[in-house]
C-alpha positions in Angstrom: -13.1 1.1 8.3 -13.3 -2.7 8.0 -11.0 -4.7 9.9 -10.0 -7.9 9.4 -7.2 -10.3 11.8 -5.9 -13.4 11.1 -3.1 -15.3 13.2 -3.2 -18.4 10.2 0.5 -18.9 9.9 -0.3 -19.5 6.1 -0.5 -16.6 4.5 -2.9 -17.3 1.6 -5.2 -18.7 4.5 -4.8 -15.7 6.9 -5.2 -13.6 3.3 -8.8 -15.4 2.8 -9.7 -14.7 6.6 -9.2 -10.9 6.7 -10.5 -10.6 3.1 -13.6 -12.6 4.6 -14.5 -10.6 7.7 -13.9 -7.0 6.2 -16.4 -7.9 2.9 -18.9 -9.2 6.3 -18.3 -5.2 7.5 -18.5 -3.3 4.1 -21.5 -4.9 3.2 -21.5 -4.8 -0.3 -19.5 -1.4 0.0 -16.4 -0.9 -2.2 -13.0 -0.2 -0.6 -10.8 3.2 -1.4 -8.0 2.1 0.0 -6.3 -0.6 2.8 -3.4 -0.7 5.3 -2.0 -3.9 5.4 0.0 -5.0 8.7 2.0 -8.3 8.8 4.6 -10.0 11.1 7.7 -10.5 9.1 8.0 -14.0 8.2 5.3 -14.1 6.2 4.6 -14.8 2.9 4.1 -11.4 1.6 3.8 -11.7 -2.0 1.5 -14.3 -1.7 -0.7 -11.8 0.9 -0.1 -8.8 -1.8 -1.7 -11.2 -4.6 -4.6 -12.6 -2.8 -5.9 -9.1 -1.8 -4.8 -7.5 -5.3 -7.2 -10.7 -6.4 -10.3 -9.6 -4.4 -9.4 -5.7 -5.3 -7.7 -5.0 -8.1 -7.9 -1.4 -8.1 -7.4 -0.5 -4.9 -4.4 1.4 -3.4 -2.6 -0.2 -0.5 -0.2 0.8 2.0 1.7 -1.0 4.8 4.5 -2.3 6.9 5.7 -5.1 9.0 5.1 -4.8 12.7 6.8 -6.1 15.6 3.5 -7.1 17.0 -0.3 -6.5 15.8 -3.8 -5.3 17.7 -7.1 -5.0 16.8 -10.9 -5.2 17.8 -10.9 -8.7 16.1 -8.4 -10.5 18.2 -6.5 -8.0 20.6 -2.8 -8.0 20.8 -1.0 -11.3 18.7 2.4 -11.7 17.4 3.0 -13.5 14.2 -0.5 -12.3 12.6 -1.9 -10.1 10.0 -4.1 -7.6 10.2 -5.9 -5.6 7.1 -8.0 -2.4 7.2 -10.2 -1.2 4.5 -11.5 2.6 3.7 -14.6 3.2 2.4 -16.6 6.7 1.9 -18.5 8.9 -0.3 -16.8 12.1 1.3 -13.8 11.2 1.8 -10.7 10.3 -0.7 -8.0 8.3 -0.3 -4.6 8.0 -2.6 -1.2 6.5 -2.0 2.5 7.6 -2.8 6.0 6.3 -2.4 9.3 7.1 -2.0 12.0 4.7 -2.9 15.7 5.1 -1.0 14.6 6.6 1.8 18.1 6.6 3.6 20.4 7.8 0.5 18.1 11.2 -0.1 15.2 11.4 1.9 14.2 14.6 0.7 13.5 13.6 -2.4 11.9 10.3 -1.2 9.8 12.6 1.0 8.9 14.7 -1.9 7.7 12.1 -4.7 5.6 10.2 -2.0 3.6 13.5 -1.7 3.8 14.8 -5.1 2.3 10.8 -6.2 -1.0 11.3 -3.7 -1.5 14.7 -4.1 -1.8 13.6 -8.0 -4.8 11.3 -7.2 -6.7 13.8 -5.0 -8.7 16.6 -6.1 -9.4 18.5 -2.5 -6.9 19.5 0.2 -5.4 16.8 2.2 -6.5 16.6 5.7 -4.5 13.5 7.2 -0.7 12.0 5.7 -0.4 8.5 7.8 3.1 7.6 7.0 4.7 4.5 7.7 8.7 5.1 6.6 11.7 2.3 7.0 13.4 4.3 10.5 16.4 2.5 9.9 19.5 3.8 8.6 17.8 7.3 8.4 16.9 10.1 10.5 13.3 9.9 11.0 12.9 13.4 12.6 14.2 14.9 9.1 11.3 12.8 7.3 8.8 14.4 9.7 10.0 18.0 9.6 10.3 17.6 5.7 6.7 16.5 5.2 5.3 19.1 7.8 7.3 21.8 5.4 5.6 19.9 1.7 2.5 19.7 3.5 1.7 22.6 5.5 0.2 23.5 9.0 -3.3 22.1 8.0 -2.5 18.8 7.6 -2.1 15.9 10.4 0.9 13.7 10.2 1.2 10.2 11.9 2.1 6.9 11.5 5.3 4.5 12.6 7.8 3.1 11.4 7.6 -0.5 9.8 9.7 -2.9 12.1 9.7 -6.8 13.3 9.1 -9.3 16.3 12.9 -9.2 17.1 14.5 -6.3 18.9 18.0 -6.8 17.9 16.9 -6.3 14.1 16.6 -3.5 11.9 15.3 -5.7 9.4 11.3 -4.4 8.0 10.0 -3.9 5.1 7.1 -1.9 3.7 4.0 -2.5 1.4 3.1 -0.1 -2.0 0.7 -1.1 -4.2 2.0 -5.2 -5.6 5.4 -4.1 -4.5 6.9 -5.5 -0.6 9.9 -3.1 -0.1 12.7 -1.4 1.7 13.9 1.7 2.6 10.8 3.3 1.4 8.4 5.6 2.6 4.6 4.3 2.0 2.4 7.7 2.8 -1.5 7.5 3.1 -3.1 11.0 2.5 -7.1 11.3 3.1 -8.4 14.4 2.0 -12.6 15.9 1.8 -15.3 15.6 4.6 -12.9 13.9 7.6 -13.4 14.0 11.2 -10.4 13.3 13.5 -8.6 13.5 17.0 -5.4 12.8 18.2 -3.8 11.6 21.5 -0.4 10.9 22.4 0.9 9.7 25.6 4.2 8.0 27.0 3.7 7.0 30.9 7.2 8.1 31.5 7.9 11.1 33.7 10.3 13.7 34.1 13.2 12.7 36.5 16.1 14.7 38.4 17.8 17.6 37.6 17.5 19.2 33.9 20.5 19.9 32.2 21.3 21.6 28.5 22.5 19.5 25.5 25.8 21.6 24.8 27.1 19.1 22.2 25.2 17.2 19.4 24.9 15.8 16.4 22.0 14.2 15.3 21.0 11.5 17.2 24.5 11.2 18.9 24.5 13.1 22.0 28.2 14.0 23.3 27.9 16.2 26.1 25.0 17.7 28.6 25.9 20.4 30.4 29.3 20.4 29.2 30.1 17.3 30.2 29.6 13.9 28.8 26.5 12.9 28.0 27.3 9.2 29.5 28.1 10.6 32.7 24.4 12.4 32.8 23.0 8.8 32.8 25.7 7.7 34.9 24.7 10.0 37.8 21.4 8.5 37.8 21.5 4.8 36.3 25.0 3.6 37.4 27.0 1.5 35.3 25.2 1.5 31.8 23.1 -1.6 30.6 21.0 -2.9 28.4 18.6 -1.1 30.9 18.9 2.5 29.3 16.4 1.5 26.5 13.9 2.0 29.5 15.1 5.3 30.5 14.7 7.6 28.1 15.6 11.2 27.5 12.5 13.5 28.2 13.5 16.4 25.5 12.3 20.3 25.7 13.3 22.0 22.5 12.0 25.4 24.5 11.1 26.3 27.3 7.6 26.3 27.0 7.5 23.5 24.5 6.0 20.1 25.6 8.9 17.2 26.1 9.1 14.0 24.0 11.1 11.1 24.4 14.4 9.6 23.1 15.4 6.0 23.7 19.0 5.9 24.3 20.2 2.4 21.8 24.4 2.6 22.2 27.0 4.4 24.1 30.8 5.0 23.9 32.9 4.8 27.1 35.5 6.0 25.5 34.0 9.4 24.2 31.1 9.2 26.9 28.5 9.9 24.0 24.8 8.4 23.9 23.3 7.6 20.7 19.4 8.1 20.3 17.0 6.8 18.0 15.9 10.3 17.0 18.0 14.1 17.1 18.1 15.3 20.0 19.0 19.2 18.4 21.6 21.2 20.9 20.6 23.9 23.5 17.1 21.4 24.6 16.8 21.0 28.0 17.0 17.5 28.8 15.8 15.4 31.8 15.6 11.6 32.2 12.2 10.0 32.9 11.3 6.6 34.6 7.8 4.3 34.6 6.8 1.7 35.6 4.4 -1.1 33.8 1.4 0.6 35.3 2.5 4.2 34.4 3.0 2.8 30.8 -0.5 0.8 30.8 -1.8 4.3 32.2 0.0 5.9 29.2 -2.4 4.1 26.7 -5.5 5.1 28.7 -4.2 8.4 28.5 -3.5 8.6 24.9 -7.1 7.1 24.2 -8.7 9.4 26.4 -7.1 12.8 24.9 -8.5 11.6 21.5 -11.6 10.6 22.5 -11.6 14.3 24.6 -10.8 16.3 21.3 -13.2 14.5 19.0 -16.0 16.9 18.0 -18.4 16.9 20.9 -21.6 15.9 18.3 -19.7 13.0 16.4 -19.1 9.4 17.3 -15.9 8.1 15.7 -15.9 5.8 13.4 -12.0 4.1 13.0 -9.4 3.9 15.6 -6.0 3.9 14.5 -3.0 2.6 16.9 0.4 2.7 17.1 2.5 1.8 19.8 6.4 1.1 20.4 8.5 -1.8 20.4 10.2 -0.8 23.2 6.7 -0.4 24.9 6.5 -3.9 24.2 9.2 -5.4 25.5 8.5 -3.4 28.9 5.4 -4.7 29.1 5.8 -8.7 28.2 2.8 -10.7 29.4 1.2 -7.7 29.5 1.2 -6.0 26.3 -2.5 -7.2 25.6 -3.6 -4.5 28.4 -2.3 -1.6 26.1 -5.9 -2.6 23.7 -8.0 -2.4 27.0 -9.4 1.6 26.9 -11.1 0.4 23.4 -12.8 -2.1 24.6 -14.9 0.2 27.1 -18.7 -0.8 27.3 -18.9 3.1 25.7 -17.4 1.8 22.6 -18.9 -1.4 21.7 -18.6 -1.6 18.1 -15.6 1.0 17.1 -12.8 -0.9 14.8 -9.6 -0.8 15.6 -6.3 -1.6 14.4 -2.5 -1.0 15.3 0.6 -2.1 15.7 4.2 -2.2 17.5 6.5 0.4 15.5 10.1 1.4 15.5 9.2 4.8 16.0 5.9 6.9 16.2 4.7 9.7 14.7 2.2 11.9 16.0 1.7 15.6 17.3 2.6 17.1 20.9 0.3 19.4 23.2 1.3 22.3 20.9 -0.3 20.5 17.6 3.4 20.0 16.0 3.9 16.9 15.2 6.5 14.9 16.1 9.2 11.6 15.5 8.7 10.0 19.1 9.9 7.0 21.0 8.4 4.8 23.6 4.9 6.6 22.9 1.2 5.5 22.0 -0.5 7.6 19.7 -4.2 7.4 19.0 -6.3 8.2 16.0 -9.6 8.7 15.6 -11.4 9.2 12.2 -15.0 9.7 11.1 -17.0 12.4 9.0 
């Protein structure tokens, strides 16, 4: 993997710079495939053309971020960052589903059917990046676990942007910026890779029992309202619940994972979610502070680099973090890149970004739509 960053607020100029350094790392190697991550206000056509110039045949996939990493230029805002795939043994194709939030089964269904077309072995690894909005992410997930099967990794995020108060994001295919799409990445052949996902946020208090749901809207714990379970804890609801999130056992031996709370109603005393939150879990709430989250992302690196194949040394690191993540962290989001820039790992490329919405697999191997999570992912062959 070749990684090229750019903060040029020019888009033809930051296209020329990433172009620039990831030709300096292929070295004279042709690319199978590239992930393309971009703050919103860019020029996107403009970045679509100039790398459809350089490689005209190569599939892309991609999304805007609300913030971008790499082992170019750490953490920026306002950048672009490109990563490009190049092996013998392993293959790369690209599909795409178009209106995602008005039948996302079917969206979920050409994007696989379109890579699986270019491919001649079994996928290995689907690295999604879907529009979260207006859509329930967790059916995207569970649908491509079903198309897909057991043997095949899923994770990604969800495109987003630099503002918190927007759902505005789009997503890259091919020449094509879009929205309400579902951009999938499927590698298949000789691939080496780990996993690790990590949050920094702990259990909290008393567990009770989601008795009423639907969806991502939460209307009573316990039998009671779902406000008041917050209210016990948090007091008067704020803006603040965004960093409280519900930790969420769907058994009882099942690892939790977490759901940021993004509206409530007085009146009905429910909680919307950004995610279901499926009835009869056992719920607690969770708490952190910016070291437990910084100690998150150590923790997710450190599980990947712990399940890589003992004889290997990876090759790519892929990142994604959340927004939410983000915004806890202010002046010290840069700190979340600092467990890949260990003296053990010199020279390993990285890229990532700030997603509405992670994707990645739990303790149990199932994977997962998450919130307020890191997920790493490390590839080789």
């Amino acid at each position: 993997m070749a990684v090229g960053h750019s903060d040029d607020p020019d888009a033809g100029d930051a296209a020329s710079e990433v172009l620039s350094q990831c030709r300096a790392q292929l070295d004279g190697c042709e690319p199978d495939a590239a992930l393309l991550l971009s703050a919103i206000d860019m020029d996107h056509q403009e970045l679509l053309d100039k790398i459809k110039e350089a490689f005209p045949d190569m599939p892309l996939v991609g999304a805007t971020t609300a913030g971008e990493f790499s082992s170019v230029l750490g953490y920026q805002e306002g950048s672009v960052s490109l990563a490009l795939f190049s092996s013998d043994t392993v293959d790369l194709s690209v599909g795409l589903g178009r209106n995602l939030s008005k039948d996302p089964l079917e969206a979920c269904r050409t994007a696989v059917r379109e890579a699986k077309a270019s491919i001649d072995s079994d996928p290995v690894l689907c690295f999604i990046l879907p529009d979260t909005a207006g859509v329930d992410p967790s059916l995207i997930v569970a649908t491509l676990r079903e198309l897909l099967g057991p043997g095949v990794a899923i994770l990604g995020g969800g495109s987003s942007a630099a503002d918190p108060q927007s759902w505005q994001s789009y997503q890259f295919a091919g020449l094509e910026r879009l929205e309400d799409s579902l951009p999938i990445l499927l590698f298949s052949g000789s691939l080496q890779l780990s996993t690790g996902v990590a949050t920094g946020w702990k259990p909290l208090g008393k567990a009770g029992i989601v008795t009423k749901s639907r969806a991502n809207l939460v209307y009573e714990i316990d039998g009671e309202p779902a406000l008041d379970f917050y209210k016990r804890y948090v007091g008067t609801p704020s803006a603040a619940l965004i960093g409280t999130p519900l930790a969420v056992f769907e058994s009882e031996f099942a690892d939790y994972y977490l759901r940021a709370p993004i509206a409530y109603d007085e009146t009905s005393g429910s909680v919307t979610f950004f995610g279901t939150v499926p009835e009869r879990a056992r719920v607690q709430l969770s708490h952190s502070s910016t070291d437990d989250i910084l100690d998150g992302a150590t923790e997710s690196f450190e599980q990947a680099r712990k399940n890589y194949p003992e004889s290997k040394q990876p090759e790519a690191a892929i990142l994604v973090s959340c927004a939410v993540r983000k915004m806890l962290l202010g002046i010290r989001t840069g700190e979340e890149m600092n467990p890949f820039n260990s003296p053990l790992e010199p020279s390993l490329p990285v890229c990532g970004f700030y997603a509405y919405g992670e994707i990645g697999p739990l303790a149990d191997g199932t994977t997962h739509f998450l919130n307020t999570t890191i997920v790493t992912l490390l590839l080789g062959t």
